[in-house]
N, C-alpha and C positions, 0 to 999 in steps of 0.2 A: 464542895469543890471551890478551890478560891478561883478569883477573877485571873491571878496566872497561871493555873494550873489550867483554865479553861480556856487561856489565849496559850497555852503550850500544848496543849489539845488539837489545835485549831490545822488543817492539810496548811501545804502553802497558798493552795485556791483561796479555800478558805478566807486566809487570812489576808490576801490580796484583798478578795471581795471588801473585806470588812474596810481596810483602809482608804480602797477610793472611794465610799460612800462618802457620807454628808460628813461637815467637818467635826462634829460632836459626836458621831461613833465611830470617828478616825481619837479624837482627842481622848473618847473612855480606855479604847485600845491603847492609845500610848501611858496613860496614866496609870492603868492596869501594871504595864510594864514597869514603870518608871516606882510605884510601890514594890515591885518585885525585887528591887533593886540593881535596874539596869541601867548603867550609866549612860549608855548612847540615847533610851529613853527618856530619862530622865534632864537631859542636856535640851532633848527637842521638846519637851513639856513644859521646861523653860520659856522656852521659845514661843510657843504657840498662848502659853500667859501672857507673856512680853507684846504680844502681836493683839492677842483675844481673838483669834484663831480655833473657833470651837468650843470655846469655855470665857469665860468672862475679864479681861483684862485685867491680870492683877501684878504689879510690875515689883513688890515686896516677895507676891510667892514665886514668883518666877526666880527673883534672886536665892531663892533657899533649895529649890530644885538646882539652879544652875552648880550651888555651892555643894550640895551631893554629889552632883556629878564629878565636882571637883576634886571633891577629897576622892576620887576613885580612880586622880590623875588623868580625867578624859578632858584632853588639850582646849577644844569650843569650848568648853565648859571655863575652862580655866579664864579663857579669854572672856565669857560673858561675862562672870565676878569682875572682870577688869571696866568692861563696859558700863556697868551697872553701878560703880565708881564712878568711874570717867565723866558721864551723864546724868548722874544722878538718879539714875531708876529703880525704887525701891527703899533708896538709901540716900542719905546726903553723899552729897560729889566732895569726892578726896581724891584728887590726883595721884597722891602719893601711894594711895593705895593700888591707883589704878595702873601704875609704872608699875609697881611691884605685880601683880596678876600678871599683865602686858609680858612680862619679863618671862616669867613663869613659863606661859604658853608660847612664845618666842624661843624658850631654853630647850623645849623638848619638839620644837621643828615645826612649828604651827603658824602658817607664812601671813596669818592674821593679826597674831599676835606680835610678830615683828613689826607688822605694819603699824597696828597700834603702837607701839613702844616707841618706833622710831617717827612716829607724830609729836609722840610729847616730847621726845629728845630736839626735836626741831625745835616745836615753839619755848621749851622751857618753860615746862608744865609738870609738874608733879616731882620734878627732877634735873639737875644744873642743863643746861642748854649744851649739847653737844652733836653738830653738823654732821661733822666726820663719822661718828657714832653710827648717825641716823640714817646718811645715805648707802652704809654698808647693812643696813639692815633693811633698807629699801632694795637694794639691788640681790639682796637675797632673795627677798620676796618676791621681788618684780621675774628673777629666775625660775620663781615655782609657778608662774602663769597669773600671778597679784595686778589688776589691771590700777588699781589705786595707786599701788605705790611706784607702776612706769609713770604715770600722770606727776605727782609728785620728785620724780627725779628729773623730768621734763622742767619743773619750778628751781630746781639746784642748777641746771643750764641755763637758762631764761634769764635769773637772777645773781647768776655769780657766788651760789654760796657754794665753800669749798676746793669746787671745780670753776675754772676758764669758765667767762661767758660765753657761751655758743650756741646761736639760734639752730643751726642746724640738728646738732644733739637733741637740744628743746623739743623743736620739730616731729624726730626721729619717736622719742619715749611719748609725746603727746598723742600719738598718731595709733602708738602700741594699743597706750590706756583707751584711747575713742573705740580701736578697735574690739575695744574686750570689755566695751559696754561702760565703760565709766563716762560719768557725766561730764565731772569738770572738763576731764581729758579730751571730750568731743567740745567743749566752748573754748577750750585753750589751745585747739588744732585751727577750731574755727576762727578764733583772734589771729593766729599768727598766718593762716592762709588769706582773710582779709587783708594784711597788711603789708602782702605780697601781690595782690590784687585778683588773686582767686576767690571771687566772690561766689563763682558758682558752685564750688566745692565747699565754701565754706558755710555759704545758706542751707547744703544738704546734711551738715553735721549740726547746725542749730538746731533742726528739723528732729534731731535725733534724741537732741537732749531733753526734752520734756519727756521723753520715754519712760525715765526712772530717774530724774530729779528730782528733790524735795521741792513744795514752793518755795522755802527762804531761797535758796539758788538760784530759781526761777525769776522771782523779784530782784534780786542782785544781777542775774545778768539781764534784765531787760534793761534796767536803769542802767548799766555798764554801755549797753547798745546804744541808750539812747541819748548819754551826755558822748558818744564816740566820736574822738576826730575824723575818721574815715566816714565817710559821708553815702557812700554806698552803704553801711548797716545800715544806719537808719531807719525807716517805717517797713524796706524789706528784712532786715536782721531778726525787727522784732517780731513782724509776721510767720519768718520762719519758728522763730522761737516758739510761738504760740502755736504754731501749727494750721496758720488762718489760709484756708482755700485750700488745704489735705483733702 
């Protein structure tokens, strides 16, 4: 009996059981799968390479699972190949490649892949620089519940691209993204309530942001805090950021 005949074997107990155990007879279970030729499997086998989530970090094979999944038309998938571009994981970083995936999984309603898309459509990356583009494919996404790309349309008010500058708008999508766990979106709620003189609210969303920050971020907004003309950040901005006396 092969390994999917004997994960298709399996009750749903069963097969429950098997997943929440330890991450390496969650990771054979999905590999099992993912040789079966299952593309939702196959997409999170990706993943869990990409991560070294149960099996050994391998960020070439991960792009080769993601790109089966792909050819199967399964949307994450599509948008990982794009990532994996994007970032260079696996593979050398080709922008242009990674506009074209982005597009792909954007085209068939995959509110990540617009998001992706309409990053590089910002900066003018992989593909002529186009705003207007971009913010329409942010506000698609920011529609499907995409906390990224409210924080990022928060940056098209703030900053005047496209649209009228208007802090209040800013404000409004900043506040969306903080609340739907994005990081920046909690440092760029927490600048702009700073500089209204809400510091108490605004120390509570620094607070938030080492939650699921990268450190490069981390390092960027401490040194943001600490050249800050607002004089209230200061040694408290950064304590909140850090999370000193939590």
């Amino acid at each position: 009996m092969s390994d999917l005949d004997q994960l298709n074997a399996m009750t749903a107990e069963e097969l429950a059981t098997a997943l929440a155990g330890p991450p390496e007879a969650r990771a054979a279970i999905v590999r099992a799968a993912a040789e079966g030729g299952v593309a939702e499997a196959q997409a999170v086998y990706g993943q869990m390479l990409l991560d070294g989530a149960g099996v050994a970090k391998d960020e070439r094979a991960a792009l080769q699972w993601f790109a089966k999944a792909a050819q199967q038309q399964h949307p994450m998938a599509i948008n990982m190949v794009g990532r994996c571009y994007d970032l260079g994981w696996g593979t050398p970083i080709d922008k242009a490649r990674a506009a074209e995936w982005y597009k792909s999984a954007a085209d068939r309603g995959l509110e990540w892949g617009m998001y992706n898309q309409a990053t590089l459509l910002t900066l003018g990356e992989g593909v002529a620089e186009d705003r207007p583009a971009a913010l329409a494919l942010f506000r698609k996404a920011a529609a499907m519940g995409n906390a990224k790309s409210e924080n990022y349309i928060g940056s098209f008010y703030e900053d005047g691209w496209v649209v009228e500058r208007d802090p209040v708008q800013a404000e409004v999508h900043y506040r969306r993204a903080a609340e739907g766990g994005d990081f920046r979106g909690q440092f760029n709620l927490a600048r702009l309530l700073g500089e209204k003189g809400k510091m108490a609210e605004a120390l509570v969303w620094l607070g938030r942001v080492r939650e699921t920050a990268t450190p490069a971020f981390l390092a960027k907004a401490e040194a943001w805090l600490v050249g800050s003309p607002i004089a209230a950040f200061g040694d408290a901005g950064v304590a909140a950021l850090r999370g000193d006396g939590a």
